[in-house]
C-alpha positions as a Markdown table, in Angstrom:
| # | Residue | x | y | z |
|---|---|---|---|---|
| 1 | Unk | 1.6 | -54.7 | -89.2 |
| 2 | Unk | 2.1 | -57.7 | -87.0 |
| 3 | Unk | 3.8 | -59.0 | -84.0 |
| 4 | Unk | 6.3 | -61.7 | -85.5 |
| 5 | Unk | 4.6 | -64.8 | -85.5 |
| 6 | Unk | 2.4 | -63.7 | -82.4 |
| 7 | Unk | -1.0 | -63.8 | -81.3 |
| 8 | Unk | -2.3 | -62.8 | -78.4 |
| 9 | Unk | -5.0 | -64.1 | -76.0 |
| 10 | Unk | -7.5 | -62.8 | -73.4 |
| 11 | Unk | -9.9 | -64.4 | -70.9 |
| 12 | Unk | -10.8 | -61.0 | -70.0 |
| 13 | Unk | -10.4 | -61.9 | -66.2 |
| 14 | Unk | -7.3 | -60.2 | -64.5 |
| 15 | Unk | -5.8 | -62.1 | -61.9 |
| 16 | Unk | -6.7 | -65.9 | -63.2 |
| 17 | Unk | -4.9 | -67.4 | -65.0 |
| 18 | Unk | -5.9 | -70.3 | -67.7 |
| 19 | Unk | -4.2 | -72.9 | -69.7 |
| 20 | Unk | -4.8 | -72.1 | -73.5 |
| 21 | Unk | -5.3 | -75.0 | -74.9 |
| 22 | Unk | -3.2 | -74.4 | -78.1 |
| 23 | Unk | -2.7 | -77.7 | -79.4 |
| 24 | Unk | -6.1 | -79.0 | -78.2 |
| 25 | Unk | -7.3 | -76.9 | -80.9 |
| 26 | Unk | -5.6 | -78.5 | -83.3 |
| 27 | Unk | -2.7 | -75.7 | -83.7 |
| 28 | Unk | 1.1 | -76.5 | -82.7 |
| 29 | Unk | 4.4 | -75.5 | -82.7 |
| 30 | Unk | 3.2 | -72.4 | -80.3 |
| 31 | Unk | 4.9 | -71.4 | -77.0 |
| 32 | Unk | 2.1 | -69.6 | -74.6 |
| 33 | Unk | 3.5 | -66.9 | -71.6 |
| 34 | Unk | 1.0 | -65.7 | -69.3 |
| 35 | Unk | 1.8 | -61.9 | -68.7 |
| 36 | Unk | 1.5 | -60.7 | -65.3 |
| 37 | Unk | 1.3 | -57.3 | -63.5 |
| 38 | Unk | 1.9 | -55.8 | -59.7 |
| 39 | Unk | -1.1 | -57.0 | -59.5 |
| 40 | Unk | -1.0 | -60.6 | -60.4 |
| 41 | Unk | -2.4 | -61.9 | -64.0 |
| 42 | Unk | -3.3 | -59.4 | -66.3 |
| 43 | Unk | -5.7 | -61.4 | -68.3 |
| 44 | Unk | -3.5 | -61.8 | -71.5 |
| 45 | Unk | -1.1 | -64.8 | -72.8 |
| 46 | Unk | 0.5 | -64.7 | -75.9 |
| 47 | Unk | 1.2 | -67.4 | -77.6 |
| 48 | Unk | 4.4 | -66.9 | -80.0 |
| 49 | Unk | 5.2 | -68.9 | -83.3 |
| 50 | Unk | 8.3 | -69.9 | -85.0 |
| 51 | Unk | 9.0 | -66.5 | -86.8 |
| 52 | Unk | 9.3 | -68.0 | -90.3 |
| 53 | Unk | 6.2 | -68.5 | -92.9 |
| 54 | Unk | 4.9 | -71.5 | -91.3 |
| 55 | Unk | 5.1 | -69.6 | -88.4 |
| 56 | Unk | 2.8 | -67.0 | -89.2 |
| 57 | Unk | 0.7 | -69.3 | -91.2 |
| 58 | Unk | -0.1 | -71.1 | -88.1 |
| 59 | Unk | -1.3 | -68.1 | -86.3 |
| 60 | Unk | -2.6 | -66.1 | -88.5 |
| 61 | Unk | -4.9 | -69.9 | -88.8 |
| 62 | Unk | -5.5 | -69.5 | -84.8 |
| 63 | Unk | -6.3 | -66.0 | -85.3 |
| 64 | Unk | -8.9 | -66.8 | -87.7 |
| 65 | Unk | -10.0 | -69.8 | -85.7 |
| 66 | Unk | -10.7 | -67.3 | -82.7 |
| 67 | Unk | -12.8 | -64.4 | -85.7 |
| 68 | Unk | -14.7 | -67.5 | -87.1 |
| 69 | Unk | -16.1 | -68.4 | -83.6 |
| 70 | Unk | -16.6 | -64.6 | -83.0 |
| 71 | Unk | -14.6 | -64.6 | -80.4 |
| 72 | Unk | -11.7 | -62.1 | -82.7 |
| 73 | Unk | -10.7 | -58.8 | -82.1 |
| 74 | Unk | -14.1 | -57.3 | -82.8 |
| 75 | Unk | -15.4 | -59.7 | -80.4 |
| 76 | Unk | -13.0 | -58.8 | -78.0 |
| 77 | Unk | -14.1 | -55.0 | -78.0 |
| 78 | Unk | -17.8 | -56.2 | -77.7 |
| 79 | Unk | -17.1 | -58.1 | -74.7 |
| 80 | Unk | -15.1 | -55.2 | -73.2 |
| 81 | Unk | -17.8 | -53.0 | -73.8 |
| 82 | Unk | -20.6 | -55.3 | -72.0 |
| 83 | Unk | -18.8 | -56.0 | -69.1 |
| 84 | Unk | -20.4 | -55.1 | -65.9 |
| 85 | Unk | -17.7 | -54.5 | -63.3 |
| 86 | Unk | -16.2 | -57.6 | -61.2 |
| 87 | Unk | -18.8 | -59.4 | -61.9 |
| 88 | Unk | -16.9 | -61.0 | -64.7 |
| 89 | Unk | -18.1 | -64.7 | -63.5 |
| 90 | Unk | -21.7 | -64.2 | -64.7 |
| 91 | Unk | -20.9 | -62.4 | -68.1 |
| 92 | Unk | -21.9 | -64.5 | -71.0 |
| 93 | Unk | -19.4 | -62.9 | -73.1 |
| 94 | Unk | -16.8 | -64.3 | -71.1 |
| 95 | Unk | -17.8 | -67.4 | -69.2 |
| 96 | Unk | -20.2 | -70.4 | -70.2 |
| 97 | Unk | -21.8 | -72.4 | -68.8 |
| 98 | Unk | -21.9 | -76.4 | -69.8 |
| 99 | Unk | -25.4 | -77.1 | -69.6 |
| 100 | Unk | -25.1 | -80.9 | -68.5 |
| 101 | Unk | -23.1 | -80.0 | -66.0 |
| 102 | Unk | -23.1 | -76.4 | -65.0 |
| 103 | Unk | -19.6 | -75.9 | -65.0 |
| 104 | Unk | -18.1 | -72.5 | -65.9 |
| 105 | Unk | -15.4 | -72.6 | -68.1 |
| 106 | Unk | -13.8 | -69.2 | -69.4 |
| 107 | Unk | -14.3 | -67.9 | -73.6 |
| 108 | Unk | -11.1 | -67.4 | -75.0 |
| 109 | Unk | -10.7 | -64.8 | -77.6 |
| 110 | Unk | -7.9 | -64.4 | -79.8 |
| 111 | Unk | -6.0 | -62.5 | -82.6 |
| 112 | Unk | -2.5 | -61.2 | -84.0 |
| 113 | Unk | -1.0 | -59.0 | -82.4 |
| 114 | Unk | -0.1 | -55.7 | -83.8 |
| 115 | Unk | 2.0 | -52.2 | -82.7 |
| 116 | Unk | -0.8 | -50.9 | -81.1 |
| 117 | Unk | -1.2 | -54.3 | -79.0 |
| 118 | Unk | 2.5 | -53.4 | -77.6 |
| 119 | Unk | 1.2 | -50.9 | -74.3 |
| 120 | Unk | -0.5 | -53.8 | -73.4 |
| 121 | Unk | 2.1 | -56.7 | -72.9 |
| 122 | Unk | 4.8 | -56.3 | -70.4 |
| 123 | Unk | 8.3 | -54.9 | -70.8 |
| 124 | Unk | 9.9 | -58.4 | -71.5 |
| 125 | Unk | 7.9 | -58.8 | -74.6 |
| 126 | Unk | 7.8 | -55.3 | -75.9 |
| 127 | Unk | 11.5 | -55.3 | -75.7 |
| 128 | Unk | 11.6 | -59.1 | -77.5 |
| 129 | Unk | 9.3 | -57.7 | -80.3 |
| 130 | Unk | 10.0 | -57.6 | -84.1 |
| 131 | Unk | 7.2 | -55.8 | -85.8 |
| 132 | Unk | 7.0 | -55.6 | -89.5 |
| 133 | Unk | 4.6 | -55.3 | -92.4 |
| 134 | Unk | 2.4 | -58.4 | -93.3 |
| 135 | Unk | 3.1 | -57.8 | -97.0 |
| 136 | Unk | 6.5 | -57.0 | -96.8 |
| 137 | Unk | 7.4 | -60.4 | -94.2 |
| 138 | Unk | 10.8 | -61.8 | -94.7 |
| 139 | Unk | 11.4 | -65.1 | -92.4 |
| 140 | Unk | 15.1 | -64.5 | -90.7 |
| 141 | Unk | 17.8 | -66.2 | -92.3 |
């Protein structure tokens, strides 16, 4: 099952927000929304696609952009699974650090989104939601 043409992103740090760099990447035609909580960023942005085939073609490509540089689902749960507390800043599985310069920028991981994604996005999307079986996708007339 998928989320329509969706894929969603972490930096795994609640409360800042960063720019995903979509068509840096090499990927258009995707609109990102940072979600946000009481208490501020929640540390996801999804990034939705038209909801036709090229659509989903072009994020299912992202999402297997994000698996190929292990940085996936499965890479997601590793990283959530090392993480030390708040000290989020020094985790190399969610910041690096350029070695010419020593700046810090943020890993992003990424994959589609699926049912079981929804209790983590906020109302607005849940309620927005179309979820339906890979195999059996129909674009909308």
């Amino acid at each position: 099952m998928l989320l329509r043409g969706r894929i969603i992103w972490r930096t795994g740090n609640k409360g800042h927000s960063s720019a995903l760099p979509v068509a840096d990447l090499g990927f258009g035609g995707g609109k990102s929304k940072s979600l946000y909580g009481k208490d501020g960023h929640l540390g996801i942005t999804v990034v939705k696609f038209a909801a036709d085939q090229s659509g989903l073609k072009e994020a299912t490509r992202l999402a297997e952009f994000f698996e190929k540089e292990g940085h996936g689902r499965e890479g997601w749960a590793r990283a959530q699974s090392s993480k030390s507390g708040k000290d989020d800043e020094n985790n190399p599985n969610l910041v690096k650090v350029d070695e010419k310069t020593g700046e810090k920028k943020r890993i992003f991981y990424g994959y589609l989104g699926t049912a079981s994604d929804l209790d983590k996005v906020d109302f607005d999307t849940r309620k927005r939601a179309v979820i339906e079986n890979r195999r059996e996708f129909k674009p909308p007339n």
